[in-house]
N, CA, C and O atoms as a GROMACS GRO file, in nm:
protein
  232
    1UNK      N    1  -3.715   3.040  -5.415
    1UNK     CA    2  -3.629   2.930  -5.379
    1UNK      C    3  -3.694   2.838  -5.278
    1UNK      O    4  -3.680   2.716  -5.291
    2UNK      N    5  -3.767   2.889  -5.178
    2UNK     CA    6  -3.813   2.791  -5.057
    2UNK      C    7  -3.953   2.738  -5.177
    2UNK      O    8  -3.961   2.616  -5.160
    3UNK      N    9  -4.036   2.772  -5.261
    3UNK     CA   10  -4.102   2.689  -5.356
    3UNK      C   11  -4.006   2.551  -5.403
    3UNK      O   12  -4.045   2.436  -5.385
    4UNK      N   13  -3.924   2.572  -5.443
    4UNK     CA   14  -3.850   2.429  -5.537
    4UNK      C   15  -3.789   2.387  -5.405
    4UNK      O   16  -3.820   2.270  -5.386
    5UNK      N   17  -3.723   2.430  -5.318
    5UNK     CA   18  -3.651   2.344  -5.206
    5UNK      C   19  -3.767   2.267  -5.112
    5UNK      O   20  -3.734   2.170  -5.043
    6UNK      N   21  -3.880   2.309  -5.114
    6UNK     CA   22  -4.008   2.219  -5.060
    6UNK      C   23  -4.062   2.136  -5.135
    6UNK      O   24  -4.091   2.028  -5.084
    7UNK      N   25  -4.095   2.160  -5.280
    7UNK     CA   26  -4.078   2.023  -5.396
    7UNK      C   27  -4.018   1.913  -5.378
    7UNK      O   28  -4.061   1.800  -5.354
    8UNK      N   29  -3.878   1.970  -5.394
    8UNK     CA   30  -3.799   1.877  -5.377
    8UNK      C   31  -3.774   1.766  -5.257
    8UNK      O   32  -3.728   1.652  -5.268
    9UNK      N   33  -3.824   1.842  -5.127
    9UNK     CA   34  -3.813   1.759  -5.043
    9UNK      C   35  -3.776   1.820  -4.978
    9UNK      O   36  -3.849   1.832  -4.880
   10UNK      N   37  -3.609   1.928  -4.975
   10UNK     CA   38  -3.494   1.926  -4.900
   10UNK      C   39  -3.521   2.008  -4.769
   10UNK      O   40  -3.627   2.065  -4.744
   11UNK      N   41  -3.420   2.005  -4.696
   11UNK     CA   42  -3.436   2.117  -4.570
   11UNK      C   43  -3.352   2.214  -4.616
   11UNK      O   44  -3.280   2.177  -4.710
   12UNK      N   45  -3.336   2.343  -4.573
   12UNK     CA   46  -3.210   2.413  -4.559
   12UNK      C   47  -3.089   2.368  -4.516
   12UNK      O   48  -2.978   2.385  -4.568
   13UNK      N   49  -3.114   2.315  -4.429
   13UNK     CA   50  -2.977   2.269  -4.414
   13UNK      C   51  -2.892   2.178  -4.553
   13UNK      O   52  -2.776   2.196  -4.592
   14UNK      N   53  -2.989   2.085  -4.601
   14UNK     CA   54  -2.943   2.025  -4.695
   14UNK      C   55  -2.892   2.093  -4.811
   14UNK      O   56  -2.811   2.026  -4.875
   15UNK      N   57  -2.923   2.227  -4.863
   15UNK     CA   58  -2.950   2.298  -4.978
   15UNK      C   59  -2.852   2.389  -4.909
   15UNK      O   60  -2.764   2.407  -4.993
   16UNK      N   61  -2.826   2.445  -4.817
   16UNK     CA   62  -2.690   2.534  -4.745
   16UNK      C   63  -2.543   2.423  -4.770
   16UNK      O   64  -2.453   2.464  -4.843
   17UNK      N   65  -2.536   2.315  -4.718
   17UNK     CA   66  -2.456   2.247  -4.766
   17UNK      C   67  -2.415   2.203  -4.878
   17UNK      O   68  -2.295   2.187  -4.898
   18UNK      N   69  -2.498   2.179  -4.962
   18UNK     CA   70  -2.474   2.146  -5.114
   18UNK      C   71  -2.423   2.276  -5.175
   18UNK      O   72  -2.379   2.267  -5.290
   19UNK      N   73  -2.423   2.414  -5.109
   19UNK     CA   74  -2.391   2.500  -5.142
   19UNK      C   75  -2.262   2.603  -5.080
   19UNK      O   76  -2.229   2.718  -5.107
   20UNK      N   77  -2.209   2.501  -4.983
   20UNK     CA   78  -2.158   2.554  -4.910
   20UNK      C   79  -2.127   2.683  -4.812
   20UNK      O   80  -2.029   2.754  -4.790
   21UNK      N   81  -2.290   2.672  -4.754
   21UNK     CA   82  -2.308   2.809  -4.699
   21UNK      C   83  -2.383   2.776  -4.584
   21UNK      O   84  -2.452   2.674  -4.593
   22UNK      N   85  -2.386   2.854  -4.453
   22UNK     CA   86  -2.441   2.839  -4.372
   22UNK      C   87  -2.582   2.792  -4.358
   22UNK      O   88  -2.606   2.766  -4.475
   23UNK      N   89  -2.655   2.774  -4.313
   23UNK     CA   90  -2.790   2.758  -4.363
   23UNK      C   91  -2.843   2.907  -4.294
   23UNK      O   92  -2.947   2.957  -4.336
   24UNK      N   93  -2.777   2.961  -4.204
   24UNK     CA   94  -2.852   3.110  -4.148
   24UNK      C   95  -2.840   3.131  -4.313
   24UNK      O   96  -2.939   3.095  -4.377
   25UNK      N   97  -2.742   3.179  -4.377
   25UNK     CA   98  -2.682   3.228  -4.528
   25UNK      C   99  -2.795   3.203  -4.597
   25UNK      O  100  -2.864   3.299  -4.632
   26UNK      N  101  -2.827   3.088  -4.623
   26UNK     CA  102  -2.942   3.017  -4.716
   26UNK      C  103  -3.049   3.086  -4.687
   26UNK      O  104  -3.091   3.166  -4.771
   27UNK      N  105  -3.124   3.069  -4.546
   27UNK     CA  106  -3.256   3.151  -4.489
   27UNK      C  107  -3.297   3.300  -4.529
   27UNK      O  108  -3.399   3.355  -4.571
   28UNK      N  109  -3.108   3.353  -4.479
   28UNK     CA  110  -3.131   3.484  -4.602
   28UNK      C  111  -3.212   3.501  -4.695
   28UNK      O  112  -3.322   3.554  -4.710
   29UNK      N  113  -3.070   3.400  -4.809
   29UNK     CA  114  -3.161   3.426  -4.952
   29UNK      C  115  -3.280   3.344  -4.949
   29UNK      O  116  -3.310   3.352  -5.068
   30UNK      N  117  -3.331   3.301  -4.918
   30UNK     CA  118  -3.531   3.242  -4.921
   30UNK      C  119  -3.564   3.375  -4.844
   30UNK      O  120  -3.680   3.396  -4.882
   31UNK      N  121  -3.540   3.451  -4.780
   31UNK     CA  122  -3.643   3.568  -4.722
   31UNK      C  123  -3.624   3.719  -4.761
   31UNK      O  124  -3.686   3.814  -4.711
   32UNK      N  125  -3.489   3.728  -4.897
   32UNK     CA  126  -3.463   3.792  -4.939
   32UNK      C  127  -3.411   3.900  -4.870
   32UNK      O  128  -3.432   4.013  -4.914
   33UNK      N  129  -3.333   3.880  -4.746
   33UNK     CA  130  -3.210   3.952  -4.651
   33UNK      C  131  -3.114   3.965  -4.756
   33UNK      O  132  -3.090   4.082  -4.784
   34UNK      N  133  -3.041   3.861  -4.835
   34UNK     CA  134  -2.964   3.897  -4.896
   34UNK      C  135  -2.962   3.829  -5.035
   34UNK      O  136  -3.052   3.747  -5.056
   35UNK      N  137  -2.850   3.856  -5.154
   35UNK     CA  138  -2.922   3.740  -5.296
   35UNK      C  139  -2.772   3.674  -5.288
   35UNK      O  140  -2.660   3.717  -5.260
   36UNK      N  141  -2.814   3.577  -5.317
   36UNK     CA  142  -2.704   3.474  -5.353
   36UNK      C  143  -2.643   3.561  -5.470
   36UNK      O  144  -2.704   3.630  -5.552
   37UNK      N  145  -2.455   3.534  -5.452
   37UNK     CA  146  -2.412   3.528  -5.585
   37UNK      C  147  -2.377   3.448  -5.658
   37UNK      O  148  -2.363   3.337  -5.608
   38UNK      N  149  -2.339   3.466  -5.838
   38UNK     CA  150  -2.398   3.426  -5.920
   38UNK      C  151  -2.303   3.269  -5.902
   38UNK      O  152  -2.348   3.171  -5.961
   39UNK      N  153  -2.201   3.258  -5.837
   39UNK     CA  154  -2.175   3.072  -5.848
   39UNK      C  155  -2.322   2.984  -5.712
   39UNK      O  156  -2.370   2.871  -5.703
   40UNK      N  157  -2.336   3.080  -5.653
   40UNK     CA  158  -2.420   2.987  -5.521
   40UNK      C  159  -2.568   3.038  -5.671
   40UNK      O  160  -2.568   2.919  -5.699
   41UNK      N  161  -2.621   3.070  -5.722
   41UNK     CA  162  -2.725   3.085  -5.838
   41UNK      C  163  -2.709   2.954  -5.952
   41UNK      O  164  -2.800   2.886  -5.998
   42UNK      N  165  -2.553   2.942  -5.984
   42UNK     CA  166  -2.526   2.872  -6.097
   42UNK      C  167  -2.566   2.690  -6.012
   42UNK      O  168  -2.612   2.597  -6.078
   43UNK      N  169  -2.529   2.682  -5.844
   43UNK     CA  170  -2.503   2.584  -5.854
   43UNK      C  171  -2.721   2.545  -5.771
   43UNK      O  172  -2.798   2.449  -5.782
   44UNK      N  173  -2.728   2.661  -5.710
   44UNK     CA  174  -2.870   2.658  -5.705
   44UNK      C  175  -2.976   2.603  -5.824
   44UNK      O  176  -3.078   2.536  -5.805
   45UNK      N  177  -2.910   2.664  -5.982
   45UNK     CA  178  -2.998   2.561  -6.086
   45UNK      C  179  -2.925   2.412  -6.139
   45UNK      O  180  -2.972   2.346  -6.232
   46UNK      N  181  -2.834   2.385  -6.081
   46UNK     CA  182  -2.763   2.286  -6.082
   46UNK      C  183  -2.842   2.164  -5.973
   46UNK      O  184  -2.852   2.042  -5.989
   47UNK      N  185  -2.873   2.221  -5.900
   47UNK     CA  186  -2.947   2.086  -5.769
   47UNK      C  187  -3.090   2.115  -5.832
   47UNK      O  188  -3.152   2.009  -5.826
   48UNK      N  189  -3.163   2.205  -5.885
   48UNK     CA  190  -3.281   2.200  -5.918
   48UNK      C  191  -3.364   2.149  -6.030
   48UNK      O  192  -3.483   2.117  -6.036
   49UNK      N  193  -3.215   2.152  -6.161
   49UNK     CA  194  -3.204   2.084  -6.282
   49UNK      C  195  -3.299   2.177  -6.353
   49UNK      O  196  -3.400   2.135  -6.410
   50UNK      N  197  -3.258   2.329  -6.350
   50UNK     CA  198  -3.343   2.458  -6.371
   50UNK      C  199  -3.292   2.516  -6.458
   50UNK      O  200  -3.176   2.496  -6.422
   51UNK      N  201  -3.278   2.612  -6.604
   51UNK     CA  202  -3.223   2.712  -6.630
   51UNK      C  203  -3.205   2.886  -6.507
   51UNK      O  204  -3.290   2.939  -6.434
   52UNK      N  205  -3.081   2.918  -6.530
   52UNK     CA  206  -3.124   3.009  -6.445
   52UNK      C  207  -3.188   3.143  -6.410
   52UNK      O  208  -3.186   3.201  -6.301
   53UNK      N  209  -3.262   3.192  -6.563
   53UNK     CA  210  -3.376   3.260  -6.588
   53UNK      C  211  -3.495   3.207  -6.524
   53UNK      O  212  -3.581   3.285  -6.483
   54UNK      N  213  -3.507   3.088  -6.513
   54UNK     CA  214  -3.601   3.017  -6.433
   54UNK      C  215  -3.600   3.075  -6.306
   54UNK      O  216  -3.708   3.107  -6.255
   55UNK      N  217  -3.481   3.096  -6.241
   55UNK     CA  218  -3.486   3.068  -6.123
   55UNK      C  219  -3.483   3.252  -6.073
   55UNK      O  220  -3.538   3.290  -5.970
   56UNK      N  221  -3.436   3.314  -6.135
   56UNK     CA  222  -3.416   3.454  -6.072
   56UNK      C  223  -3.553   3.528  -6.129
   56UNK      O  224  -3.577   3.641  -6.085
   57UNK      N  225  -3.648   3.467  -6.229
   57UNK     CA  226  -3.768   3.522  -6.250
   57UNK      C  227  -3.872   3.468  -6.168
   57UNK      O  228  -3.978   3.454  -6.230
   58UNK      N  229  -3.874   3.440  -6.067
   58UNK     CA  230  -3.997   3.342  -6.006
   58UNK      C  231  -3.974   3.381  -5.877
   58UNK      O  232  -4.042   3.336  -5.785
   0.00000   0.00000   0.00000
């Protein structure tokens, strides 16, 4: 996830909000403390314009 959210540009913070989650929350899942579930996943390939096999294999 911190690969495509640095592509893209964004900060955490930006990508915690679009997701409605803390950005501590977010940092989590980029350091793999914890995994997003599957609506914060659905809307994670939604801002990335990703399938989401894409995104949970990488």
């Amino acid at each position: 996830m911190r690969f495509l959210r640095k592509c893209y540009g964004f900060s955490q913070n930006v990508v915690a909000k679009k997701l409605n989650v803390d950005r501590s929350t977010y940092s989590y899942y980029e350091l793999g403390k914890t995994k997003p579930d599957i609506q914060a996943l659905i809307q994670l390939c939604k801002i990335y314009g990703i399938e989401i096999n894409d995104l949970i294999t990488k």
